[in-house]
N, CA, C and O atoms as a printed pandas DataFrame, in Angstrom:
     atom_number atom_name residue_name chain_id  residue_number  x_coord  y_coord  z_coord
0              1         N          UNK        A               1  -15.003   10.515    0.999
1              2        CA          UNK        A               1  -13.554   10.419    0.989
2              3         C          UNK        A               1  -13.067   10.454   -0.453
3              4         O          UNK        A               1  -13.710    9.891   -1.339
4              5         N          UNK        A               2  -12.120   11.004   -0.654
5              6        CA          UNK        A               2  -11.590   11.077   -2.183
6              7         C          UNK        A               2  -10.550    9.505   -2.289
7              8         O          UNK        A               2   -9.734    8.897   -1.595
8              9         N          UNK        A               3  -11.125    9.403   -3.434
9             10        CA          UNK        A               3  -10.128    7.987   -3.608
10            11         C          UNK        A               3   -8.595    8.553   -5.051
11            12         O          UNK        A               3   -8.819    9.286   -6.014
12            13         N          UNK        A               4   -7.443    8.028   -4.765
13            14        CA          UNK        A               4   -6.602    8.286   -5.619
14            15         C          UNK        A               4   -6.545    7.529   -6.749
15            16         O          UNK        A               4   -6.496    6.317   -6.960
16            17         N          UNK        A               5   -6.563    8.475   -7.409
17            18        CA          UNK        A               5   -6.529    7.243   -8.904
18            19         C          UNK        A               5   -5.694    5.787   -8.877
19            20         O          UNK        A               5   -4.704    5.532   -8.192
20            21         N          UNK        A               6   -6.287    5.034   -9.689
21            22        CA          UNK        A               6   -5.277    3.845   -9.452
22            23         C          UNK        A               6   -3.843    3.496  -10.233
23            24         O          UNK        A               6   -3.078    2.539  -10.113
24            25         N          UNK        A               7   -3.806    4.635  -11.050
25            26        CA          UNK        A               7   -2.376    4.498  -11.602
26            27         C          UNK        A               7   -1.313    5.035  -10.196
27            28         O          UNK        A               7   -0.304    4.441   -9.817
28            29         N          UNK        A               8   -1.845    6.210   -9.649
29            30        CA          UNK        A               8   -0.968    6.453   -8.253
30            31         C          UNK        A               8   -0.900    5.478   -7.308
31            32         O          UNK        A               8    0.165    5.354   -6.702
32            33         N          UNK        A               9   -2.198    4.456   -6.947
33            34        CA          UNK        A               9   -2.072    3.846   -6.448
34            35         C          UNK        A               9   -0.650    2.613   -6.540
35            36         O          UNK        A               9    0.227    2.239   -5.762
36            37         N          UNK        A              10   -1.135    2.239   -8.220
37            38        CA          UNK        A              10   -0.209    0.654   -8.358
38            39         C          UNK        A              10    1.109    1.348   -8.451
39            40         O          UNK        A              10    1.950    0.456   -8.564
40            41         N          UNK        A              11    1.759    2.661   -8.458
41            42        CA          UNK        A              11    3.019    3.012   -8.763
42            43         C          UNK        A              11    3.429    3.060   -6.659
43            44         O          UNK        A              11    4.547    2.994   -6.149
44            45         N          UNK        A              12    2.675    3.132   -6.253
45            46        CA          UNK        A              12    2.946    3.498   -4.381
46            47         C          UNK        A              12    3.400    1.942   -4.344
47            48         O          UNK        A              12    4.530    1.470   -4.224
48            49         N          UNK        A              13    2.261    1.362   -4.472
49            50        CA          UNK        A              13    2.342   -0.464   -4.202
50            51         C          UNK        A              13    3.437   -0.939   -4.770
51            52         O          UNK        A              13    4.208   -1.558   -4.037
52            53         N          UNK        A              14    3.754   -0.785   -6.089
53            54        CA          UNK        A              14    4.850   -1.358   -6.927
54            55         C          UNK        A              14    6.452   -0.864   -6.230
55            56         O          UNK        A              14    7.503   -1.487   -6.381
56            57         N          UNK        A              15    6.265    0.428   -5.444
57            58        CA          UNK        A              15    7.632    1.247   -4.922
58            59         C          UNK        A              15    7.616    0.911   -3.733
59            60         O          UNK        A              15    8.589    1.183   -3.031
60            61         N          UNK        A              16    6.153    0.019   -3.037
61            62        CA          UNK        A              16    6.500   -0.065   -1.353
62            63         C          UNK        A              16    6.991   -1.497   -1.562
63            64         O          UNK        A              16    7.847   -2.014   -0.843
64            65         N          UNK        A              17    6.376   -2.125   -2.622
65            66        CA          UNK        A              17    6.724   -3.590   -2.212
66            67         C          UNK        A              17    8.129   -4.065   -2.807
67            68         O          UNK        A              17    8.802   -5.073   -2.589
68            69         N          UNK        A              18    8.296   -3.088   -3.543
69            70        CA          UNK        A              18    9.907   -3.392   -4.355
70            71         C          UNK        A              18   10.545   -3.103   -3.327
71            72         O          UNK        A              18   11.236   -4.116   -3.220
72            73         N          UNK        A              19   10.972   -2.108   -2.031
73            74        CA          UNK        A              19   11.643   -1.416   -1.196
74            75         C          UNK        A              19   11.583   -2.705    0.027
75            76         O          UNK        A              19   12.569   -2.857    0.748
76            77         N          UNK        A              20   10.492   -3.506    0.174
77            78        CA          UNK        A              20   10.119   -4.461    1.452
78            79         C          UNK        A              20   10.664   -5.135    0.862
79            80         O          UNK        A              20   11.747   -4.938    1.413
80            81         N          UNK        A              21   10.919   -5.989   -0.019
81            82        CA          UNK        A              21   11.329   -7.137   -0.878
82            83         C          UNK        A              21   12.843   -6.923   -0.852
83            84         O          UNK        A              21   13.525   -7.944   -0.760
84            85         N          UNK        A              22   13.511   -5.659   -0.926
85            86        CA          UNK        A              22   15.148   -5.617   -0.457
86            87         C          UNK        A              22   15.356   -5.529    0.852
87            88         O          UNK        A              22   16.443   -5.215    1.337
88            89         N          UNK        A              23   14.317   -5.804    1.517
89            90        CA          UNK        A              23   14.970   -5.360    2.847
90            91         C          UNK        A              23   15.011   -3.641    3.343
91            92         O          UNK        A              23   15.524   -3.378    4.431
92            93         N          UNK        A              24   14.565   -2.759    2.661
93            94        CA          UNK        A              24   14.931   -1.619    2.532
94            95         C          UNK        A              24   15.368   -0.898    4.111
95            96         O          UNK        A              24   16.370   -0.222    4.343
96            97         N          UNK        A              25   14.189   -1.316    5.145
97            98        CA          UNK        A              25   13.712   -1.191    6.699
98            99         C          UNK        A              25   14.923   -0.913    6.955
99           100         O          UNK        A              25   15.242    0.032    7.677
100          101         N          UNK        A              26   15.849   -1.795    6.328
101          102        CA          UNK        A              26   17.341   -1.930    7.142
102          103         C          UNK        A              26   18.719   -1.101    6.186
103          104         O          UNK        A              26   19.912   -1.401    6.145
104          105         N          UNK        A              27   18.143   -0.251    5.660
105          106        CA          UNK        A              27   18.973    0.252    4.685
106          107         C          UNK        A              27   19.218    1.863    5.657
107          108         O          UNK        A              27   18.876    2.267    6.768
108          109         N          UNK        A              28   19.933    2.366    4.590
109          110        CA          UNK        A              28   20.090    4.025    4.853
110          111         C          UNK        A              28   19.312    4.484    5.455
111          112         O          UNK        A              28   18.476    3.610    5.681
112          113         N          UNK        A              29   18.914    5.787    6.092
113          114        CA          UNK        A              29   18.251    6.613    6.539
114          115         C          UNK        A              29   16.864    6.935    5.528
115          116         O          UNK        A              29   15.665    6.716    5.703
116          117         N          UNK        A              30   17.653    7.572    4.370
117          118        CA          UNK        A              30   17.326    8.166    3.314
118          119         C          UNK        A              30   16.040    7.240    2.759
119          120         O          UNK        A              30   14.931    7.612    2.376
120          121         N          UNK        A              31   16.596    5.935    2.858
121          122        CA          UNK        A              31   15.642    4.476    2.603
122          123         C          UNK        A              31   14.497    4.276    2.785
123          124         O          UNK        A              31   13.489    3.900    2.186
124          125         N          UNK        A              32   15.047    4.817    4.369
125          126        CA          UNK        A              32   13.972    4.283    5.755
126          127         C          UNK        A              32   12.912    5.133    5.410
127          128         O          UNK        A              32   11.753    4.729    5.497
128          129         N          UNK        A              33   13.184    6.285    5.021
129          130        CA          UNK        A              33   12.487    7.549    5.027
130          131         C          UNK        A              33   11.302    7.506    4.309
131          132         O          UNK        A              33   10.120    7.634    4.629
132          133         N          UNK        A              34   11.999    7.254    3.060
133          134        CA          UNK        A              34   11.471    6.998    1.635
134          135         C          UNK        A              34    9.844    6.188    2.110
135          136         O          UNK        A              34    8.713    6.673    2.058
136          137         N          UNK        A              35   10.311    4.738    2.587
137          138        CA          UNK        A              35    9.260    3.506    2.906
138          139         C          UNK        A              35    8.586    4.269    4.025
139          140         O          UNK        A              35    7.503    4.537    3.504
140          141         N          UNK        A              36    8.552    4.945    5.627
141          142        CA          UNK        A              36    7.879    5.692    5.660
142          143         C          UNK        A              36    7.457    6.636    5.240
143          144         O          UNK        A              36    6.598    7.038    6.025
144          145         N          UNK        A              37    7.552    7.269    4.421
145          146        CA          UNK        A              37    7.007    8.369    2.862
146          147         C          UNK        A              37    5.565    7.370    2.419
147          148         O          UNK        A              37    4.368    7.501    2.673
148          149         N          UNK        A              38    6.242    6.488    1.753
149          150        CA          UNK        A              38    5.342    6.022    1.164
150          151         C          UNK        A              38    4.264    4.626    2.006
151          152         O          UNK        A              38    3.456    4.007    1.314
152          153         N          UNK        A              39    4.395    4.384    3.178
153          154        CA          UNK        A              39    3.382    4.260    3.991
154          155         C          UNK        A              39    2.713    5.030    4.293
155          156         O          UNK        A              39    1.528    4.772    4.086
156          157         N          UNK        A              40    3.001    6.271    4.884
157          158        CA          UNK        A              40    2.110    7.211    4.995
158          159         C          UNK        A              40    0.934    7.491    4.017
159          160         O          UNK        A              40   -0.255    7.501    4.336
160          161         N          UNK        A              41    1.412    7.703    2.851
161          162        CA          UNK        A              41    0.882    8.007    1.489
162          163         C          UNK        A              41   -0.320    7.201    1.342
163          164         O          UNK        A              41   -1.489    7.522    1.555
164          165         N          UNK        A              42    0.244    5.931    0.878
165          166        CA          UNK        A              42   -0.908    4.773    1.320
166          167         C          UNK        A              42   -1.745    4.828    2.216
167          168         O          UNK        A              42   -2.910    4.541    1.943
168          169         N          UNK        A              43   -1.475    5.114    3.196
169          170        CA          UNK        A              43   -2.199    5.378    4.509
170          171         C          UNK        A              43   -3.559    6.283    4.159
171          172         O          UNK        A              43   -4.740    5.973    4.001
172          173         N          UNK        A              44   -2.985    7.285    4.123
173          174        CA          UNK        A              44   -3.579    8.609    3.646
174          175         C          UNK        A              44   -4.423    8.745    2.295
175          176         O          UNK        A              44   -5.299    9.610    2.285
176          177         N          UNK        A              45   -4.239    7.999    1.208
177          178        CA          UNK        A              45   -4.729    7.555   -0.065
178          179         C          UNK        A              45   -5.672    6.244   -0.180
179          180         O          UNK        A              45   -6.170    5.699   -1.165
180          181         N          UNK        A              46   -5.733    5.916    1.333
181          182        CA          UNK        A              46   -6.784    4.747    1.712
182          183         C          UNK        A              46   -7.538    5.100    2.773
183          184         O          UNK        A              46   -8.377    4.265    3.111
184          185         N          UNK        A              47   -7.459    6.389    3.572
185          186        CA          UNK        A              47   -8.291    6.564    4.487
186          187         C          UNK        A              47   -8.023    5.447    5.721
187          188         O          UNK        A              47   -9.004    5.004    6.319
188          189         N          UNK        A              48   -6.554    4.968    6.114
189          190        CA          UNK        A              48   -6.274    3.856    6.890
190          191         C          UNK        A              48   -5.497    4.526    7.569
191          192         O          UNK        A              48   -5.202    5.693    7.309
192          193         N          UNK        A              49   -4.824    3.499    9.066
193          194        CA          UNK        A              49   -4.063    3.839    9.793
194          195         C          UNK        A              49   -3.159    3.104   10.303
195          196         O          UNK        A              49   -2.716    3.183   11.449
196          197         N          UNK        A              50   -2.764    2.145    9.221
197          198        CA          UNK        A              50   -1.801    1.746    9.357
198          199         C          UNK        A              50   -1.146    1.136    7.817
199          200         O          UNK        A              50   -1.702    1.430    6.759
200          201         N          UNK        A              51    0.153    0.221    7.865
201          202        CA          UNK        A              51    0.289    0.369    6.668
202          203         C          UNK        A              51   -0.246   -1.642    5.994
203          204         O          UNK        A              51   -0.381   -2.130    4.872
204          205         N          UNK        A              52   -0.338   -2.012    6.944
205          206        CA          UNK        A              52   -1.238   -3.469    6.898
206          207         C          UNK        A              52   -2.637   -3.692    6.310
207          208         O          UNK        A              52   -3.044   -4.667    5.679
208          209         N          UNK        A              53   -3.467   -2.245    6.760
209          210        CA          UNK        A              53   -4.677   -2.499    6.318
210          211         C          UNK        A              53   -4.732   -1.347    4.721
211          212         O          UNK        A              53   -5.655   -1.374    3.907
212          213         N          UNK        A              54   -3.478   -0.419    4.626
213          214        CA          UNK        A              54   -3.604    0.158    3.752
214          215         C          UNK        A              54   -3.297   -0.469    1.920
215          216         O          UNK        A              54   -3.902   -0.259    0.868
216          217         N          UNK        A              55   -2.205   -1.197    2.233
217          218        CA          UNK        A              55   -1.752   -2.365    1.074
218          219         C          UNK        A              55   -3.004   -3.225    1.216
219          220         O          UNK        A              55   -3.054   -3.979    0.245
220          221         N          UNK        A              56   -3.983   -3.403    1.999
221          222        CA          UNK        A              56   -4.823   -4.634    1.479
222          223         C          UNK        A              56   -6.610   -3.380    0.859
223          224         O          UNK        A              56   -7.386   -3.925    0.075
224          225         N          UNK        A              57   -6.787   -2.589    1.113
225          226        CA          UNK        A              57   -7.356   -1.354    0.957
226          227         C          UNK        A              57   -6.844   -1.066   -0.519
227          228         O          UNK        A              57   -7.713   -1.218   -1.378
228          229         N          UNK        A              58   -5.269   -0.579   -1.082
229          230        CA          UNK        A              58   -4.950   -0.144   -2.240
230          231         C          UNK        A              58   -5.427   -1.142   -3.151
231          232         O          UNK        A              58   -6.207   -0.868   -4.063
232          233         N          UNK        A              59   -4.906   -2.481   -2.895
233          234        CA          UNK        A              59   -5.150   -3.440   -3.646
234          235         C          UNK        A              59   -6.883   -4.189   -4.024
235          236         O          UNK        A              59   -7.103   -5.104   -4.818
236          237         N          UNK        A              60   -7.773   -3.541   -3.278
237          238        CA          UNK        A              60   -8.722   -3.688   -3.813
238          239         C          UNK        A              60   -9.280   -2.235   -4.421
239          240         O          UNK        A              60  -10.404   -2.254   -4.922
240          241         N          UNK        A              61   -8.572   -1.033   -4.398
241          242        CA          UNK        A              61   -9.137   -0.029   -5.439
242          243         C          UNK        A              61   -8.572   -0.442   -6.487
243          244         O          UNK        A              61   -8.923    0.307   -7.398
244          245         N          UNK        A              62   -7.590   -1.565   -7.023
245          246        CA          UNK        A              62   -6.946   -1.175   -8.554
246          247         C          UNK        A              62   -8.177   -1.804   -9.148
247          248         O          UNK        A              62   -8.934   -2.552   -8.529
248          249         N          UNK        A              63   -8.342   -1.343  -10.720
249          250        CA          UNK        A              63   -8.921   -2.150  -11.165
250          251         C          UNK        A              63   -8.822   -3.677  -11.317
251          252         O          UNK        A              63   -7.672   -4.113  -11.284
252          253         N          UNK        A              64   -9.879   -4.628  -11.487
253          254        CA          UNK        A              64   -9.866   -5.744  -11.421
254          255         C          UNK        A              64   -9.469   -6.803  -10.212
255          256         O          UNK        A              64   -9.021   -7.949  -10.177
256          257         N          UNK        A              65   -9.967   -5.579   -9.009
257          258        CA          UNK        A              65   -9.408   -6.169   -7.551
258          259         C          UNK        A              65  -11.002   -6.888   -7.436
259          260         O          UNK        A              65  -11.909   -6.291   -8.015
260          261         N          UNK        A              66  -11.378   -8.380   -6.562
261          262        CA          UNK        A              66  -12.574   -8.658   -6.187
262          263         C          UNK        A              66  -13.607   -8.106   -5.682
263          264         O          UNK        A              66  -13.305   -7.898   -4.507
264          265         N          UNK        A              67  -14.343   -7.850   -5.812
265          266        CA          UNK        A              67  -15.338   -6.917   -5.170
266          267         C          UNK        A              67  -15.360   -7.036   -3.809
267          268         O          UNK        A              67  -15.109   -5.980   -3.228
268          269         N          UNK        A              68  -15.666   -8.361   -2.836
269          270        CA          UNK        A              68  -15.725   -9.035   -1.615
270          271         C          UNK        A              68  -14.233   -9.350   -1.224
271          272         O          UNK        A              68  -13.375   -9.929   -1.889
272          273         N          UNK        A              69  -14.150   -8.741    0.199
273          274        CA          UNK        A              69  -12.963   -9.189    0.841
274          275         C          UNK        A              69  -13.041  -10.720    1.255
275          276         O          UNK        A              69  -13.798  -11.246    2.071
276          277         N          UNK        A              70  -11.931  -11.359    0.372
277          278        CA          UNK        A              70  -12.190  -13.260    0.524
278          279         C          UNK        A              70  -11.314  -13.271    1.468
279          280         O          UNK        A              70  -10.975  -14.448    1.595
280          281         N          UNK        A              71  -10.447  -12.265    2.608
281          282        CA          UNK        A              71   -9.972  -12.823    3.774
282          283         C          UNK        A              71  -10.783  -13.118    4.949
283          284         O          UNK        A              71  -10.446  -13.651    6.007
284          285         N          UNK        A              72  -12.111  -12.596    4.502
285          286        CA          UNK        A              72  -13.171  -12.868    5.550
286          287         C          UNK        A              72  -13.944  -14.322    5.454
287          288         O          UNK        A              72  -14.572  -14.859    6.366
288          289         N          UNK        A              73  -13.712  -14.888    3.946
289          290        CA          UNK        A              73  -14.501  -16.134    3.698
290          291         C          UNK        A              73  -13.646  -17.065    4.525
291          292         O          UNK        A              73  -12.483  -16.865    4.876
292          293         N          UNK        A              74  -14.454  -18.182    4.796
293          294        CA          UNK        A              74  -14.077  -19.613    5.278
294          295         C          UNK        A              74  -13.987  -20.709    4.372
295          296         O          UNK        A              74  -14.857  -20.802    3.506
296          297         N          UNK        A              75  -12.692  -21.904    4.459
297          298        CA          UNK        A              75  -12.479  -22.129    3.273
298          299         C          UNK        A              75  -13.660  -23.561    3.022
299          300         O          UNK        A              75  -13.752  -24.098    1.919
């Protein structure tokens, strides 16, 4: 699978989570569009199929993400 560099990556993450953080879901068309745009993207730039497992997928390609997924550890 080709992985996307991680500067594309943290600029997707930085534009999906700025857009969720206004509320965007509930904005314009144009908005709506945009945030599915860039779920997809993610999607597609993580080899995922949805946009839940794709933000947790991006965020361990950036650099300095943990090696081991610690949502699997017990505390």
């Amino acid at each position: 699978m080709l992985m996307a560099h991680p500067a594309v990556l943290r600029n997707l993450l930085e534009e999906y989570d700025t857009l969720r953080i206004l509320h965007a879901e509930n904005g314009s068309p144009e908005v709506q569009q945009r945030m599915d745009d860039l779920a997809y993207t993610l999607c597609v730039s993580t080899g995922t199929r949805d946009i839940d497992s794709a933000l947790v997928a991006a965020r361990h390609q950036l650099p300095g993400a943990r090696p081991e997924n610690d949502s699997l550890l017990t505390a």
